[in-house]
C-alpha positions as protocol buffer text, in pm:
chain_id: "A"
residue {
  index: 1
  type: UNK
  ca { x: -1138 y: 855 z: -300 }
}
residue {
  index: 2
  type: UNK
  ca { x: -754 y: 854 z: -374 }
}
residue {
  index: 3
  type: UNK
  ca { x: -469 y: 852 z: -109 }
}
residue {
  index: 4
  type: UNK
  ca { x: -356 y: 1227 z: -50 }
}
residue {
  index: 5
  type: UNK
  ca { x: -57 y: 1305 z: -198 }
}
residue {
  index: 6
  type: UNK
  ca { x: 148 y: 1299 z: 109 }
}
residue {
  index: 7
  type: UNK
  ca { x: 77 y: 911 z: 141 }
}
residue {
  index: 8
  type: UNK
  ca { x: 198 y: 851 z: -187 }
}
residue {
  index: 9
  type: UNK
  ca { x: 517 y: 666 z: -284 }
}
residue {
  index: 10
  type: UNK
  ca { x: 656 y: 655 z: -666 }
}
residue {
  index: 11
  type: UNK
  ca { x: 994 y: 632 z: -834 }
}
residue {
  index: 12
  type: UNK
  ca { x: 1168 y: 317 z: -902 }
}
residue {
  index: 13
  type: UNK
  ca { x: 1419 y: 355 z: -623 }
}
residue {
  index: 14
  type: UNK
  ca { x: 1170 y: 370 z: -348 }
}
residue {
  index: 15
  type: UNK
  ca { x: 1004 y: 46 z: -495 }
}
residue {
  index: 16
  type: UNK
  ca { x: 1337 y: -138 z: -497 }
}
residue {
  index: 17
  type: UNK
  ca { x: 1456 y: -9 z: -130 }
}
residue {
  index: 18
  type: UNK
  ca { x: 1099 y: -163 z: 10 }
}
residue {
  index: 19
  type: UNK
  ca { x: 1172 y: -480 z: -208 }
}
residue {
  index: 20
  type: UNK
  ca { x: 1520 y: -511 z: -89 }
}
residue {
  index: 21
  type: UNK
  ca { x: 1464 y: -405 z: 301 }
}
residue {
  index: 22
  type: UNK
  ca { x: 1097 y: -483 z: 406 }
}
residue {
  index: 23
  type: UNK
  ca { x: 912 y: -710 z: 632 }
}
residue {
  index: 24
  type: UNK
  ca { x: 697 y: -955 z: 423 }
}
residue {
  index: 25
  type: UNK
  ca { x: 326 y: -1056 z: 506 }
}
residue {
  index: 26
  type: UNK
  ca { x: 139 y: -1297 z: 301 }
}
residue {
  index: 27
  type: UNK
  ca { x: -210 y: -1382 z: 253 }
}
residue {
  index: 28
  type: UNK
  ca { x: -410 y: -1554 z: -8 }
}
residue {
  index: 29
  type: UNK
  ca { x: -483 y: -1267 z: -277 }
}
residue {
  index: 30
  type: UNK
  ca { x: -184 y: -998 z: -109 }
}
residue {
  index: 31
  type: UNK
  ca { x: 163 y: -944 z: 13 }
}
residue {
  index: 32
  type: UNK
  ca { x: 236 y: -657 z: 243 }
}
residue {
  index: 33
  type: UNK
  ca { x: 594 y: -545 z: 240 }
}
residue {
  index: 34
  type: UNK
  ca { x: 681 y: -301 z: 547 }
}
residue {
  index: 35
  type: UNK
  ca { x: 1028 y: -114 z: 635 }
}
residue {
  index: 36
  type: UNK
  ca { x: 1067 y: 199 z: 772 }
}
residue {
  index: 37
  type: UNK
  ca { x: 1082 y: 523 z: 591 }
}
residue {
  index: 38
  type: UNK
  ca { x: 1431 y: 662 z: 410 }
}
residue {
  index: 39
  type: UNK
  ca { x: 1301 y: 1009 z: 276 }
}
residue {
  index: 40
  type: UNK
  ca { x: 1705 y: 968 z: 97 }
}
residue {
  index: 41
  type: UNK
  ca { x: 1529 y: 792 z: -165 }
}
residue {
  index: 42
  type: UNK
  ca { x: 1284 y: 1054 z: -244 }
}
residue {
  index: 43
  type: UNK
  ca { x: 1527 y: 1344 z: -285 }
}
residue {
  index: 44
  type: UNK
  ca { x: 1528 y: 1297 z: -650 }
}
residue {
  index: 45
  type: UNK
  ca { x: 1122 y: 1343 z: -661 }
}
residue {
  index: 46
  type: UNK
  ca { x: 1186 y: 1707 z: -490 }
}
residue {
  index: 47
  type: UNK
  ca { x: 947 y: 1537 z: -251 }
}
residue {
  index: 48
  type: UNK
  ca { x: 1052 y: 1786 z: 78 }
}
residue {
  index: 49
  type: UNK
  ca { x: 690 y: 1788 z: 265 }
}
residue {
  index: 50
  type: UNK
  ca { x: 613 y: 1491 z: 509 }
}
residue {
  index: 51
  type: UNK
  ca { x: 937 y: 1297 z: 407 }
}
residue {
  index: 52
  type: UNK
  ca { x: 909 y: 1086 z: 748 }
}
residue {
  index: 53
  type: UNK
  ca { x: 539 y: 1055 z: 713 }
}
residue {
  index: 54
  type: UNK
  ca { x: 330 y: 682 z: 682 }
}
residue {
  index: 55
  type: UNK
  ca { x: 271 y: 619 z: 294 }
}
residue {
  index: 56
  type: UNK
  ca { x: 95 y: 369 z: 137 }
}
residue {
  index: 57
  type: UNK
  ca { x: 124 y: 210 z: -208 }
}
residue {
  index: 58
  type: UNK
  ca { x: -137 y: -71 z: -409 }
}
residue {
  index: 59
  type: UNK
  ca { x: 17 y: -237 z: -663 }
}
residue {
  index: 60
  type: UNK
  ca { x: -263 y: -504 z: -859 }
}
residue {
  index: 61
  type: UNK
  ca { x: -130 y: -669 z: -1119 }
}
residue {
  index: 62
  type: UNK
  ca { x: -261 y: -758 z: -1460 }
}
residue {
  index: 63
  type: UNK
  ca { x: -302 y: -1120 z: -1400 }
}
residue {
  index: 64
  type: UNK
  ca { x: -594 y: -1027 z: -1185 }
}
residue {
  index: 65
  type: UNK
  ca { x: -744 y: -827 z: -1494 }
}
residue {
  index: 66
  type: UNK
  ca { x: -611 y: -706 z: -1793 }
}
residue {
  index: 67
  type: UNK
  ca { x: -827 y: -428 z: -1808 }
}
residue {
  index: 68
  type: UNK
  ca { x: -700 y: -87 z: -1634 }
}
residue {
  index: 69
  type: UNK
  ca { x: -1078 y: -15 z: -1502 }
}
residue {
  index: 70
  type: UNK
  ca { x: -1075 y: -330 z: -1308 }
}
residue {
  index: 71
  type: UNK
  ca { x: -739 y: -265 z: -1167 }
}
residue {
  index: 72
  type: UNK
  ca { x: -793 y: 54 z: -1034 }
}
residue {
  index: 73
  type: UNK
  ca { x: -1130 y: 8 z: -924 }
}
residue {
  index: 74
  type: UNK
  ca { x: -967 y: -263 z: -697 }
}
residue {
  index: 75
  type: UNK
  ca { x: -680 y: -3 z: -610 }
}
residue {
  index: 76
  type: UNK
  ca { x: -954 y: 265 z: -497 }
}
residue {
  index: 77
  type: UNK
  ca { x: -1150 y: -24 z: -287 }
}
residue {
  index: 78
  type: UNK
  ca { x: -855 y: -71 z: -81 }
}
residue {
  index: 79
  type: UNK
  ca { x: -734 y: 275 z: -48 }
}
residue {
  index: 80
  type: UNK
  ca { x: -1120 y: 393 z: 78 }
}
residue {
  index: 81
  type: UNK
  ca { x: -1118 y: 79 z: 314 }
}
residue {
  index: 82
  type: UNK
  ca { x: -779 y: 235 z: 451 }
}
residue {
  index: 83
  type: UNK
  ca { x: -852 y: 596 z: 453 }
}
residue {
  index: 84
  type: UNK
  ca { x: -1194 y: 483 z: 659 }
}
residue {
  index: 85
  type: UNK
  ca { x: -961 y: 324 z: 929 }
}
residue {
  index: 86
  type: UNK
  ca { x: -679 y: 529 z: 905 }
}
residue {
  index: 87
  type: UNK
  ca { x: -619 y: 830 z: 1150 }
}
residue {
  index: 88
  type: UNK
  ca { x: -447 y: 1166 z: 1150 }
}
residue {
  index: 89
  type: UNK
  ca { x: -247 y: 1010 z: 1463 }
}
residue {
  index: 90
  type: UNK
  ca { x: -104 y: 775 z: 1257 }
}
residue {
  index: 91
  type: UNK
  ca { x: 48 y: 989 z: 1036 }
}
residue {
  index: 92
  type: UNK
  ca { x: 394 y: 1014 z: 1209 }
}
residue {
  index: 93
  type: UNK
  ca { x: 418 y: 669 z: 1196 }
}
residue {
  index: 94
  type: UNK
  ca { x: 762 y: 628 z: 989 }
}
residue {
  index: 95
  type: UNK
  ca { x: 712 y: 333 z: 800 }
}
residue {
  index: 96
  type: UNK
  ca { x: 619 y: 278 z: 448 }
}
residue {
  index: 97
  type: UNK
  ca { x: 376 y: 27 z: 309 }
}
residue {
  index: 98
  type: UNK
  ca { x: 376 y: -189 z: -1 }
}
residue {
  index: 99
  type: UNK
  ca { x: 29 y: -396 z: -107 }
}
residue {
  index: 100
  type: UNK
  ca { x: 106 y: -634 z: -411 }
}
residue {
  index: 101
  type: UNK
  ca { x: -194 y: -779 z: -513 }
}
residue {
  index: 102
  type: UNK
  ca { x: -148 y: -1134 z: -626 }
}
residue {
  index: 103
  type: UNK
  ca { x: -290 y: -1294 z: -938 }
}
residue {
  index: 104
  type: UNK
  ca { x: -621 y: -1429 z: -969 }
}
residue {
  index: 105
  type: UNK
  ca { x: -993 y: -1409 z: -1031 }
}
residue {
  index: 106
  type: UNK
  ca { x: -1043 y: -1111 z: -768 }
}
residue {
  index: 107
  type: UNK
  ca { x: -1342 y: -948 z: -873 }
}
residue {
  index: 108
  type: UNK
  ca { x: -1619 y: -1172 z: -748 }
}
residue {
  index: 109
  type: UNK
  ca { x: -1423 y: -1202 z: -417 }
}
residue {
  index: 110
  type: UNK
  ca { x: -1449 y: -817 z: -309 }
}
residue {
  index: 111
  type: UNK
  ca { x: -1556 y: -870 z: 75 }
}
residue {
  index: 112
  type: UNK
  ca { x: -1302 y: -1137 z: 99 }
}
residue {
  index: 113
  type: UNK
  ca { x: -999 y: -897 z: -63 }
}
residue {
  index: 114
  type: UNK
  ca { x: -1142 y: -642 z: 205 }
}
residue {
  index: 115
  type: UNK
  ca { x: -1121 y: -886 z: 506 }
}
residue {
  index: 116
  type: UNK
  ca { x: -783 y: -1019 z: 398 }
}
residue {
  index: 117
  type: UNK
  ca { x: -680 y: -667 z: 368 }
}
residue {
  index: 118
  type: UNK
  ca { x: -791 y: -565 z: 714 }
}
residue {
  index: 119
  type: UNK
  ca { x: -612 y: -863 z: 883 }
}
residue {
  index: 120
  type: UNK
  ca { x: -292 y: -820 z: 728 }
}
residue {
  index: 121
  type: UNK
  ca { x: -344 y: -458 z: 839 }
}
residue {
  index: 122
  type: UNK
  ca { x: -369 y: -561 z: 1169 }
}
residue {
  index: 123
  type: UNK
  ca { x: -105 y: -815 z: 1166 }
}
residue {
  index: 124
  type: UNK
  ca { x: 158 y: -577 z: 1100 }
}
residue {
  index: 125
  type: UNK
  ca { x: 53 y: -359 z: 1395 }
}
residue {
  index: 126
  type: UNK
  ca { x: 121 y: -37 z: 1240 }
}
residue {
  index: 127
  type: UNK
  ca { x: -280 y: 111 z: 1312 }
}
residue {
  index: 128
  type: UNK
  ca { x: -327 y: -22 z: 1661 }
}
């Protein structure tokens, strides 16, 4: 199950504006970056619906596998484990989400990716 496409974030200049103005939480196998929405950046994607909305990016790197399959199969873990706690009252939240997953041997340590995801989840506060 993929994020809806209002959740989504792409282009290079909403990457680099998260990068540049977010909130950093570490863990062991992922960094969350948080800052608060600037639909500015997303003029040039003629993205007009839900500018303001919550969105959500997973970014796993190829040191955890070099093979795409793993990668995403990691990507849709996490975004099911979100979409299963996250709520339509959450979707005016105005803050936009970064997951970097860290290098690694990640794929025998699924429940462990999923717990560390939930607690940095909570840390941040943003699904109370």
């Amino acid at each position: 199950m993929a994020l809806p496409k209002k959740m989504r974030l792409k282009g290079h200049r909403t990457f680099k504006y998260i990068q540049k103005n977010s909130k950093k939480y570490y863990g062991k196998f992922m960094d969350f970056k948080i800052t608060k929405s600037c639909p500015k950046v997303l003029l040039s994607h003629k993205n007009f619906s839900y500018p303001k909305n919550f969105k959500l990016a997973i970014s796993v790197s190829k040191k955890v596998s070099k093979k795409a399959v793993v990668r995403n199969k990691i990507r849709r873990l996490l975004q099911a484990n979100f979409l299963k706690n996250f709520k339509n009252e959450h979707n005016h939240i105005q803050y936009w989400v970064l997951v970097n997953l860290k290098g690694g041997n990640i794929k025998n340590y699924e429940t462990e990716l999923l717990k560390e995801f939930q607690t940095l989840i909570l840390k941040t506060g943003l699904l109370k």
